[in-house]
N, C-alpha and C positions, 0 to 999 in steps of 0.2 A: 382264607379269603376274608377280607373284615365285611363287616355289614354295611349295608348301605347307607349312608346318612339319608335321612328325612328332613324335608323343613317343616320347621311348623306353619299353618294353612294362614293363622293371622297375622305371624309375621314376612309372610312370602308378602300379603296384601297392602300390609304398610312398606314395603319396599317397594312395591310397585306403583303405589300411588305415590311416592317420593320421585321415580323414574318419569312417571308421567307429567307430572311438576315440572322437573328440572327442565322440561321442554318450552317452558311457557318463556315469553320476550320479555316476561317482568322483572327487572332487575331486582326487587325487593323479591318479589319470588325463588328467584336465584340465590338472596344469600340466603335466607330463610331453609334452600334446600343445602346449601351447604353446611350450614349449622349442624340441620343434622344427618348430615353425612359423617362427617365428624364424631358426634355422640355414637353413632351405628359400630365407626370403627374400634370403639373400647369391646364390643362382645368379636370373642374369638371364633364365632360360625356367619360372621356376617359376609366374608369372602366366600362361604360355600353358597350362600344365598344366590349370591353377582352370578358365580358360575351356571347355578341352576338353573336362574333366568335364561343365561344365555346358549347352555347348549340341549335343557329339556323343556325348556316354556313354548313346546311348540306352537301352543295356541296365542300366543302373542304377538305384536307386529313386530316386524324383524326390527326397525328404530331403537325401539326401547329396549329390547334384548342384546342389540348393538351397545347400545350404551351402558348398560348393565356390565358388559363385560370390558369396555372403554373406564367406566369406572373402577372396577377391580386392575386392569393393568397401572392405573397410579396408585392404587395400592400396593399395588407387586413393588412398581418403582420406590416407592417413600418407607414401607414395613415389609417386607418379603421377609426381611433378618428375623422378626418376631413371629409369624405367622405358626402356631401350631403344627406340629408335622402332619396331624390326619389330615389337617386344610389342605397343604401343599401337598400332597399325596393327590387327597381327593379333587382337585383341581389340574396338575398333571393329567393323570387319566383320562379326566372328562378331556382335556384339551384332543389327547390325541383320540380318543373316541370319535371326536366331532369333527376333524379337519373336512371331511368331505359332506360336511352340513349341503344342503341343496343352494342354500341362497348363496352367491357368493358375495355378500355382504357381511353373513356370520361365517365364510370359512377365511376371509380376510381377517376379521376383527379377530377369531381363535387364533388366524398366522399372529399376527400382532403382542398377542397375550403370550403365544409360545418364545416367542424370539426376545421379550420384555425379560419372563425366566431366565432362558437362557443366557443372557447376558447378564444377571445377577449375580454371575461364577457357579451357574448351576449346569453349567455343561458338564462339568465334570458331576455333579452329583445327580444328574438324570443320565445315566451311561445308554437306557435305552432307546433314548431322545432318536439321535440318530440312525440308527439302525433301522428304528420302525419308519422314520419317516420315507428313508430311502428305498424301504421295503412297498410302503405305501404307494412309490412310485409306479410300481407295477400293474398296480389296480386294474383291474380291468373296468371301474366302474368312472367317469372321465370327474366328477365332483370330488372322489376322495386324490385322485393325480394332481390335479389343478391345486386342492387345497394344500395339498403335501408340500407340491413345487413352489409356493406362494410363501409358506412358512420358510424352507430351505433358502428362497433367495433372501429373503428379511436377516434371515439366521447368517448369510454370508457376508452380506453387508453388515452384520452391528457385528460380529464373533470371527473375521478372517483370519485377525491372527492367531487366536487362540486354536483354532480351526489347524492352523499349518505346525501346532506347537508339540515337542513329547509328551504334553499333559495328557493331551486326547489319543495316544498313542496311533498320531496321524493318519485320521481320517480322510485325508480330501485322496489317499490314494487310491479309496476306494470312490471316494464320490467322483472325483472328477471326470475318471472314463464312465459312470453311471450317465453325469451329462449330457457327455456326449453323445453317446447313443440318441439321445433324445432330441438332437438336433434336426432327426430327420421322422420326428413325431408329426401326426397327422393333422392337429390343432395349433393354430397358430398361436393360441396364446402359450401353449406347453413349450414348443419351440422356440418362443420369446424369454420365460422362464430360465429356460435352460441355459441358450447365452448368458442371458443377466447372471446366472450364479457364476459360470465361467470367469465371467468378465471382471468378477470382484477380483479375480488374485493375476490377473496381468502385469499391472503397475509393481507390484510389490516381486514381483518375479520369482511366485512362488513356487517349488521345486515341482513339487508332484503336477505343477502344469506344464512347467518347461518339457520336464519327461514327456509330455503327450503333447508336445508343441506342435509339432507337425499333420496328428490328425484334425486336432485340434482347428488349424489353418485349412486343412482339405476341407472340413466339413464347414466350416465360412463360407468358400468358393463356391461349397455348393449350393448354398443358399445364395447366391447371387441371381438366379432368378424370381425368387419370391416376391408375390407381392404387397403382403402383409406391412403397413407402416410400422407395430412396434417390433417386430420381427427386424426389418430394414435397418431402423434406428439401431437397434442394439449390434444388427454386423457392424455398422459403418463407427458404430461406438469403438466395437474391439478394434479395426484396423486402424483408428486411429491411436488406439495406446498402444497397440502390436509396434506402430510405425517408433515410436517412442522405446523400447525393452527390447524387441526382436529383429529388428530393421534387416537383418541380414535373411532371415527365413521369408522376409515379402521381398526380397530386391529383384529375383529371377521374374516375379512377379508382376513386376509393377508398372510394365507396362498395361496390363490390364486390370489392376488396381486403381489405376488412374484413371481409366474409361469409365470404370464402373462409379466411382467418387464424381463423375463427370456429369453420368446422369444421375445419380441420386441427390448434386449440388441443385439439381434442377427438378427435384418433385415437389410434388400437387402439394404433399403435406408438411407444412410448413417444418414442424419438427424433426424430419426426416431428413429436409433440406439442412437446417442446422447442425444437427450431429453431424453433417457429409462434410458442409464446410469447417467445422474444425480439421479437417485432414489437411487444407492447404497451410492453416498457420501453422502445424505441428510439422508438417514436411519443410515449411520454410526453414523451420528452427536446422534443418540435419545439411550434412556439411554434401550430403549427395545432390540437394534440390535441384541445383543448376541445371547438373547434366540429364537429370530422370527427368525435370520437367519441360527445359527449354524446347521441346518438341510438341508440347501441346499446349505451348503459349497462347494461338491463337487461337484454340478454342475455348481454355478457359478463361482467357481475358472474357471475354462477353457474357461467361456466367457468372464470374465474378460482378462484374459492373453493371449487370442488370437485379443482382442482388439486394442491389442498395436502395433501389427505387421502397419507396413508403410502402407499403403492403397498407390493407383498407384496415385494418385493423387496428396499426400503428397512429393511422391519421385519427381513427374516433375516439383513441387513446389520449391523445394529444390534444383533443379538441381543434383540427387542424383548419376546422371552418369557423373559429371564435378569432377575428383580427385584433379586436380591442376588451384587453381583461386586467390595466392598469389598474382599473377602481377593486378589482374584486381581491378579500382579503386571500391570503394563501392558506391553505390547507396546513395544521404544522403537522401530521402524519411525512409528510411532503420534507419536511428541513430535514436533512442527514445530517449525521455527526460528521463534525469536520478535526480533521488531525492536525493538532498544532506540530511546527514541525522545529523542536528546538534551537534553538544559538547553537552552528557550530561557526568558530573562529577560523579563518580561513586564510592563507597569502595572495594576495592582489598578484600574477602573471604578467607579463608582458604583454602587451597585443591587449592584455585588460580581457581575455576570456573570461566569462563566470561559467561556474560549474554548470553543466547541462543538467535542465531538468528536465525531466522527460513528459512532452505535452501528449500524450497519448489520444487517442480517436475519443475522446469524448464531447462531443456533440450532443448528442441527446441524450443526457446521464438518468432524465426522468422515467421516461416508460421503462417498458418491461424489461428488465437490467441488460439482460444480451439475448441479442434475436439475427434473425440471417443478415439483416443489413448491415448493425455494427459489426458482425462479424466479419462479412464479406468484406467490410470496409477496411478491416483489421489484418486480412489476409492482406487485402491487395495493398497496404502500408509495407508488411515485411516481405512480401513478393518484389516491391520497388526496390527497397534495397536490398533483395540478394540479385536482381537483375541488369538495378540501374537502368541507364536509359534504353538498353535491348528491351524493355518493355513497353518505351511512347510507341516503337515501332505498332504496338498493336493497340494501343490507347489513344492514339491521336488522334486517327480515322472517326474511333468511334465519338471521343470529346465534343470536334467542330459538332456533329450532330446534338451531342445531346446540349453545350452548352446556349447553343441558338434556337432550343427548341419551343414552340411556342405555347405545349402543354406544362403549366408549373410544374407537374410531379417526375416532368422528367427532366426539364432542367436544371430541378433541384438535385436528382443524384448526380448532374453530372458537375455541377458545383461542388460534390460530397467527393467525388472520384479525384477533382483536380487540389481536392487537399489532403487527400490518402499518398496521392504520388508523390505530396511536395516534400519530402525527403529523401524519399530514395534517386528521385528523378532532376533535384533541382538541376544540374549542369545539364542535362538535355533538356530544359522548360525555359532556360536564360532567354532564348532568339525568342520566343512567343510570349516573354512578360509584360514587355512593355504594350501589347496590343490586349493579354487578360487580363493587367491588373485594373486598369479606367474601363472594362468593361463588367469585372468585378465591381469595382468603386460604385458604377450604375447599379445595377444590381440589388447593391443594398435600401434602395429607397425602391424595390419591388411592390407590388402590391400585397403579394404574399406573407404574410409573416415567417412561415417555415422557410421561405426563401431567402429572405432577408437574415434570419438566424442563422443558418450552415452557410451563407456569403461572410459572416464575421468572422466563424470561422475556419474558412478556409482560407483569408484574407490573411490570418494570424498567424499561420504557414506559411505565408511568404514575406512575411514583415523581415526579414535579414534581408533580404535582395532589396526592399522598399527602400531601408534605412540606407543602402548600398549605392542609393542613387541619387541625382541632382536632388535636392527637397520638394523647390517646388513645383515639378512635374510631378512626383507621385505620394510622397511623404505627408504634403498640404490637403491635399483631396482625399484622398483617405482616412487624415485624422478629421478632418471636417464633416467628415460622413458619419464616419465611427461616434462621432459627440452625437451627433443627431439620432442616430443608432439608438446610444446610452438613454436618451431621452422618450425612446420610442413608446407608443402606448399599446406594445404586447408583451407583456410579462417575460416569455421565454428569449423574444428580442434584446428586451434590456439587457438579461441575464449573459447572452452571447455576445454582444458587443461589450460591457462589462469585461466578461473575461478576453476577449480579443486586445483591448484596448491595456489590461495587465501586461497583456504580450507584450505590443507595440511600447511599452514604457521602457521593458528591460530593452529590448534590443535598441533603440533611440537613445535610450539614457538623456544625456544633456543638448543633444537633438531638441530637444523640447524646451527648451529654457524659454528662446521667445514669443510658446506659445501657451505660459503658464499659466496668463490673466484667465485668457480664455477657456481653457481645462479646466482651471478649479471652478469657476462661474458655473462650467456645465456639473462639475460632481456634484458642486455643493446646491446644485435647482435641483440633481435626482433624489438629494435627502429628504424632499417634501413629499417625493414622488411617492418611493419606491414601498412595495410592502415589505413582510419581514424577509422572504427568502436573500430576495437580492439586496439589499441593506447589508447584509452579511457579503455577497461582492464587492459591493460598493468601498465596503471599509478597505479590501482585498486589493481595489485600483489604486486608493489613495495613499496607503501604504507602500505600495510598489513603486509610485509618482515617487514619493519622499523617498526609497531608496534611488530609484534612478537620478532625479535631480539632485541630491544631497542638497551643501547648506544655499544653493541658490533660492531653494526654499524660502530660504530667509530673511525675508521683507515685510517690514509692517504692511503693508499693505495684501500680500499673501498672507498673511498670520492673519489679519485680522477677519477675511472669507473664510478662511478652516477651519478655524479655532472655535470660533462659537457653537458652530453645527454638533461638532465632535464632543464638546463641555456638554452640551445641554443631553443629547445621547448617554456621555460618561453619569449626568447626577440622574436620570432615568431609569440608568439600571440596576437592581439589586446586585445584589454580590453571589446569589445564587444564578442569579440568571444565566443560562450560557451564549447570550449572546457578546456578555462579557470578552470573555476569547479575543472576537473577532477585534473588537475595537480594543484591547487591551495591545492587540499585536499590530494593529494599524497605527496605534500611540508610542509604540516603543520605535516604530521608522520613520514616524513624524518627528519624535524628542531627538532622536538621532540627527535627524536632517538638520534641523531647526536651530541646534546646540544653544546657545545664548537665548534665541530668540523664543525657547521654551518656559525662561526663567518663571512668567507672571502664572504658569497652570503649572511648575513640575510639586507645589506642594500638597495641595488634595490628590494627586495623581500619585506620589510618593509614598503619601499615608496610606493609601487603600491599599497597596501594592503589600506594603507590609504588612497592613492588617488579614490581608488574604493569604498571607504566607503561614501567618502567628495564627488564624482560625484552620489551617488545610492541619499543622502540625498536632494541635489540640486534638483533633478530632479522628486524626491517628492515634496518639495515643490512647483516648477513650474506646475506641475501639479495637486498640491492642489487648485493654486490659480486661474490659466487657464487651464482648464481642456480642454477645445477647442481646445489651439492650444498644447498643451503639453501630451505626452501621460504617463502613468502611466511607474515608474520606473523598473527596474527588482530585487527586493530585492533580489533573491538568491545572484546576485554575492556580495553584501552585508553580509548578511551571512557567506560565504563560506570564503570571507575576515576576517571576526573577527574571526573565528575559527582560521586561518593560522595566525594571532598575538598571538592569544593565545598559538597557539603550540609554537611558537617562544620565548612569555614568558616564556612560562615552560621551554622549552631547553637551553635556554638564561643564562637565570635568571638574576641574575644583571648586566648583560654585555648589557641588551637591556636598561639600563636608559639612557645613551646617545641619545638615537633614542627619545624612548619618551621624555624626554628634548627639543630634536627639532621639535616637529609637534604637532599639536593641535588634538593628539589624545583623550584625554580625554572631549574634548568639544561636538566630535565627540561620542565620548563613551554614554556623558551622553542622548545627544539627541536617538541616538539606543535604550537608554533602555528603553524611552515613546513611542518606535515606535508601530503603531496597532497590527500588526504583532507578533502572540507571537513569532516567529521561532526566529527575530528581536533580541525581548528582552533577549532568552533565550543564542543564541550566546553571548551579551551584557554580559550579568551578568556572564558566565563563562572567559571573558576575566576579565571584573573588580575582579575576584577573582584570575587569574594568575599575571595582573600588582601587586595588593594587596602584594602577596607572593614577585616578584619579585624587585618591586621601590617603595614601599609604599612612599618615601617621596613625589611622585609628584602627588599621591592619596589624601593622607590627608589632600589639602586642599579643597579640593571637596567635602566632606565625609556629611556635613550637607546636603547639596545638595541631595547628592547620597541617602541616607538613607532612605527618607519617600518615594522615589520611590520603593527601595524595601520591603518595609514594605506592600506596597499595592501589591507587587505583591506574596503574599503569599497566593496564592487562588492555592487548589491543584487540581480543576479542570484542571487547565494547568499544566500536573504533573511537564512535562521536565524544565518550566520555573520556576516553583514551588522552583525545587528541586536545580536549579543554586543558587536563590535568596536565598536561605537554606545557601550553602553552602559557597557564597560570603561574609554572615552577618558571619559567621564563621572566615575565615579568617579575615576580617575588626578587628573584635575584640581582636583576637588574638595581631594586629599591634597597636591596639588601648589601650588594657591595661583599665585602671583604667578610661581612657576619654570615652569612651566607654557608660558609667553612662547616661546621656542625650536621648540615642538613644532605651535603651531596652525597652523601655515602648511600643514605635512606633513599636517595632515587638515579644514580648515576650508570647503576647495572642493570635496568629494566630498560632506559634509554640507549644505550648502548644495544641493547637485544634487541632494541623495536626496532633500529635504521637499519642494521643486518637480517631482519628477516622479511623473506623471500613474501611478493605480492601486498606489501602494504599498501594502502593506498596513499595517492601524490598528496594531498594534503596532511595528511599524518605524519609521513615523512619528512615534509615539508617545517612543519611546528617541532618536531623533536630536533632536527637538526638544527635550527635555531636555538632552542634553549641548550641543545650539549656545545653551542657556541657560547653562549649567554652565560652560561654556569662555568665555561673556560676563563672566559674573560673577567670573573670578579674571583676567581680561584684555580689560576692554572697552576700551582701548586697539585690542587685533589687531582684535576681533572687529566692533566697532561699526558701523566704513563699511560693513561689509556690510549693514545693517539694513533698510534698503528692498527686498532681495532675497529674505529668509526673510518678515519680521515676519506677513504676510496668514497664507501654511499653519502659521506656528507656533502665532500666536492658537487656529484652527479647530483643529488638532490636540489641541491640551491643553484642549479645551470637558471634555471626558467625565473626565475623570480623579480619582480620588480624591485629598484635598488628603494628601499626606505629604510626607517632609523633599528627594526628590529634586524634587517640582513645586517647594517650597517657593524652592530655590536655586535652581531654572530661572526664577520668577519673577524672583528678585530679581533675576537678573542682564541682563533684559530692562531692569526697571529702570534697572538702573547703564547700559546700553548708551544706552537715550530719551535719557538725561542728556548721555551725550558725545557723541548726535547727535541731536536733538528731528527735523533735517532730515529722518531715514529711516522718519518715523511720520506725520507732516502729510498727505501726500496720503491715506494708506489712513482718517486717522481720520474724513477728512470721508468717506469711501468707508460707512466699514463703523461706524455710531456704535453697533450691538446688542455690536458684540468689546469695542466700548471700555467700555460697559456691565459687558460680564460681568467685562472685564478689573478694574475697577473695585472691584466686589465680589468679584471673586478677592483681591487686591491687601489688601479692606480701609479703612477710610477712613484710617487714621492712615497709611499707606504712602501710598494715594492720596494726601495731599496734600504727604506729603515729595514727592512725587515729580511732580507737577504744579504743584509750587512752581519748578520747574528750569525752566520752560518761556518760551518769550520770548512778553512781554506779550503781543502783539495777538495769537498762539495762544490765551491763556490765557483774552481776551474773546472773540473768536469762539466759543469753547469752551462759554461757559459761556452767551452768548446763543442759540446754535442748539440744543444739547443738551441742557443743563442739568449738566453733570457740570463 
């Protein structure tokens, strides 16, 4: 047995008066106790001090003694690797001595210090850790149970998998029926314990639980009468990951799975209520919903949708009784990071579909991040569309009531409710829009502000139908409201009609042309307005505007409203600043838009862009090489930079060789596209494919250079960088012609793998089939013998595509390829005669018959007896 350590008396009292210290609100105080906390931790017995505080200073107040041992667990965290072994011995010990401290303030904090260890890879070197805790369970004494089980669930949560691993020579098959037993413990809080450790290896569908899946499940069931809220939560917890790993062991079930999910979506405790409602978004997700639930549709429609209503807690979160807070600055705790979301290069469709983005239920992204409303709001979203309009059946009824009703807090959810449905539901809402949308429209000049907030958008959900209609019955008065919206003088107002009014740009597009004077008049009066939050929207609309209207943008007279506002903003902000971002990426769809009409601003605009590029790469490498004193760079604004060149390429066009002429932007190019970072490369490779179009002469001599980088990076795991590197080797060739010869080899076999392999997505597909047309046509020589290995997913790939000059050259070059091998199209044409069809009429007749002129005779009869083409 070793001897006991002692502390000595005057340094127990200088630590103690440091503890008591560090409690004081003085921030000089504070570092002053940091300081020397710091110096304390060069003597190797100062960790036995923390412990002793904390599990023998009984005469102390449990705060300090808390803290004491709060502070030794970031020791544990930052030096545990150096600590002396009598330390970590003697600290061990005390840990498990103490679990069942009286206070459960210190048997929490010792759980915390135990589970800290233990995740330092000390599970395996405390092999008695477990055994005694689990033996501790036993206790008869209810302080040492509770502290045991408090440490264990801590320990399952940070250590699960290690937990299920040979290391530990798998312990949970011991623990986990220990658990369970303890499900039908007499303490609620032991009983809440108990699930929670369970509950950690559900998801992960870890073996020694599966084995006891089934008691497991019984002994859930049986707690369905408890009435214990953290008890409640944690059933309702498992049966919604259960519903998720095991769905087949609750289906016998679920009919009364659902009762019980029914009332607990409806108790007193808020919390309680929330865990319950996650069951319907997770049940939406399973391919059974329809039929397990369309039987109690109508009772939980109403619990769903009364859900949604504000809870009083929400409103004083909100400040739901503040109507006017224009003048007051924003909190910046408040600004979240916003994700820039890089250039990918895409094919314009027929019909002009743009990609879906997905506008999810975000209404109130400010409070408490998710609570029964959004939630319930988010259920009854994907309940719409697995039910479609079997669900107005029981939504309607309740809607006329609540959208007429004359207490705001309930007409508000039921404004919340008729924008949750508006996609699952639109073809059963068509007959009733023309009567909600102008009473929507009213709405918005509510008295309420929160009212007026969820009317934008829920308005922003129906803006395809809006656009869908005469204009000015509904398109007019809506945008006319929405500007006044945008102008509103409540801050969270602005912010919702702002983003509604994003909306309305894309689905309108050139819709709005005759209404630009007016629009930009209203954006450019909110830049006096606005504070910083939405400022950062703002930029969000105006950018949007420029992509939906392109170059109608481009009027001196519009140029000259935009342009100032957006300059005087750009020489405002530092280069550090991140609000940079926003207006960086607002300018790159204004220069876009504008093309020419950007000339008199693209040159401070151009320089920065590079200077931001040439400072993000610096400061990477200094931090590659001294990572000590150099801190890691911030590549977004890097990114967000090469985007805003690129727009500028495009808009430019040849008017921006001058600029690259003068600045080592291509030196800078080529390092981006090796950077780790795909986000990096993939911005990268869409600019080298605007300069390409734009100055190819100050590209080609780069091009050997350039080319085996993007050869390697044709790995479609990284779709977005994938799909640049696609579409840059594209244009190169096109500029390249007949020199071109050299390089296909370096990318013609990774191309050829991408459009054969299974689930790519349409745009990827889309860009490589182009350029293995594009690299046909300036060398079908290389390219041709491959033809019988693309030609089938090439055809299908390029059905849907709008005819422009990049289809145009992927055609022909298909063309020129049949010709120098008719052999690699024979089989598929008798296979597939609708491709050959369409091909046909893509093609044209006079190309058709240049081009089936090449074809050897008994092709050409066959052809034209079985076909007719």
């Amino acid at each position: 047995m070793e001897c006991q350590w002692k502390p000595d008396e005057q340094g127990l009292q200088q630590i103690l008066q440091l503890l008591k210290e560090s409690q004081s609100p003085d921030t000089s105080t504070q570092r002053s106790v940091q300081q020397k906390l710091e110096q304390l931790n060069q003597y190797p017995d100062f960790n036995n001090y923390l412990i002793f505080v904390l599990t023998k200073l009984k005469t102390e107040d449990e705060a300090t003694r808390s803290l004491s041992g709060l502070i030794l667990k970031n020791n544990v965290k930052a030096h545990y690797q150096n600590f002396p072994n009598g330390v970590s011995d003697f600290i061990k010990n005390e840990c498990l001595q103490n679990i069942g401290d009286s206070s459960p303030l210190i048997r929490a904090t010792v759980g915390i210090l135990i589970t800290t260890i233990a995740s330092k890879g000390e599970l395996q070197n405390w092999p008695e850790l477990l055994p005694k805790l689990c033996l501790q369970l036993d206790s008869e004494d209810y302080n040492t149970c509770e502290g045991a089980f408090g440490a264990l669930q801590k320990i399952c949560e940070d250590s699960a998998e290690i937990l299920d691993s040979d290391m530990l020579d798998r312990p949970l098959n011991v623990m986990i029926p220990k658990f369970l037993q303890f499900f039908k413990h007499s303490s609620p809080k032991i009983r809440s314990h108990a699930i929670a450790c369970v509950n950690q290896f559900i998801i992960s569908r870890t073996q020694a639980l599966m084995l006891h899946i089934d008691p497991f499940i019984e002994n859930l069931f049986a707690l369905a009468g408890d009435e214990e809220p953290e008890v409640r939560k944690n059933v309702c917890r498992a049966l919604v990951m259960l519903l998720e790993v095991r769905l087949d062991r609750l289906l016998p079930h679920m009919h009364n799975i659902i009762e019980y999910m029914l009332q607990r979506t409806q108790n007193q405790d808020e919390n309680v209520a929330l865990e319950a409602c996650e069951f319907w978004l997770t049940l939406a997700e399973q391919p059974v919903c329809k039929e397990v639930l369309c039987g109690h549709l109508p009772k939980l429609t109403p619990v769903l949708v009364n859900g949604m209503k504000y809870s009083e807690i929400d409103i004083i979160l909100l400040k739901g009784d503040v109507e006017e807070d224009e003048a007051i600055p924003d909190n910046e705790q408040d600004i979240r990071p916003r994700f820039h979301r890089s250039r990918t290069v895409a094919q314009q469709h027929e019909g002009g579909d743009s990609i879906e983005e997905d506008d999810d239920l975000d209404d109130d992204e400010t409070i408490s991040d998710w609570n029964l409303r959004k939630c319930s709001a988010a259920a009854l979203d994907v309940l719409a569309n697995v039910f479609r309009d079997d669900l107005l059946l029981h939504i309607l009824p309740l809607l006329k009531e609540l959208l007429f009703h004359p207490e705001w807090l309930i007409k508000e959810s039921g404004i919340l409710v008729l924008g949750a449905i508006a996609e699952g539901c639109m073809q059963g809402m068509i007959p009733y829009l023309p009567e909600l949308i102008p009473h929507l429209v009213q709405c918005l000049s509510d008295k309420k502000a929160l009212v007026r907030s969820i009317t934008c958008w829920t308005l922003s959900r129906y803006t395809h139908w809006v656009v869908s209609q005469p204009p000015d019955i509904y398109l007019k008065p809506l945008m006319t409201e929405l500007l006044k919206r945008i102008l509103d003088s409540n801050k969270r107002v602005q912010e919702a009609a702002c983003s509604a009014f994003a909306t309305l740009e894309e689905e309108a597009c050139t819709e709005l042309v005759p209404y630009l004077a007016y629009i930009l008049d209203t954006l450019v009066f909110a830049f006096g307005k606005y504070q910083h939050k939405n400022l950062l929207i703002l930029y969000d609309a105006i950018g949007t505007l420029a992509d939906s209207v392109g170059h109608h943008l481009n009027k001196p007279e519009y140029i000259q409203m935009l342009m100032p506002p957006l300059i005087q903003k750009w020489n405002q902000l530092k280069d550090e600043d991140k609000d940079l971002f926003h207006l960086l990426e607002c300018l790159s769809s204004v220069a876009t838009a504008l093309q020419s009409g950007f000339l008199p601003y693209c040159e401070p605009v151009y320089q920065r862009c590079v200077n931001l590029v040439q400072k993000t790469l610096a400061q990477t490498v200094l931090h590659q090489t001294q990572p000590e004193f150099y801190e890691a760079s911030d590549k977004d604004f890097m990114i967000v930079a090469l985007d805003l060149l690129s727009g500028l390429a495009e808009g430019l066009g040849g008017n921006i060789e001058q600029l690259v002429a003068r600045s080592n932007i291509l030196t800078l190019m080529y390092q981006c596209m090796q950077d780790k970072m795909p986000e990096v490369r993939q911005s990268s490779f869409a600019l080298l494919g605007d300069l390409t179009k734009a100055c190819f002469r100050h590209v080609k001599p780069c091009i050997a250079n350039l080319m085996p980088i993007l050869g390697t990076n044709l790995n479609p795991e990284l779709i977005s960088v994938c799909n640049n590197a696609t579409w840059a080797i594209g244009e190169i060739s096109i500029q390249m012609g007949s020199e071109m010869q050299p390089y296909v080899p370096m990318v013609l076999q990774q191309l050829v793998e991408i459009i054969n392999r299974p689930n790519t997505p349409k745009t990827l597909l889309e860009n490589t089939a182009i350029t293995i047309g594009r690299l046909g046509y300036v060398c079908p020589q290389e390219v041709a013998p491959m033809l019988q290995q693309f030609i089938r997913p090439w055809c299908t790939s390029l059905r849907n595509i709008r005819d422009n000059e990049e289809k145009d050259s992927a055609f022909r070059g298909i063309c020129t390829m049949i010709t120098v091998n008719p052999g690699g199209v024979v089989q598929m044409i008798f296979e597939k005669c609708s491709i050959l069809h369409g091909f046909k009429n893509q093609v044209g007749d006079e190309n058709w018959r240049h081009f089936s002129d090449q074809f050897p005779l008994p092709l050409k009869e066959r052809l034209a007896a079985f076909y007719g083409v």
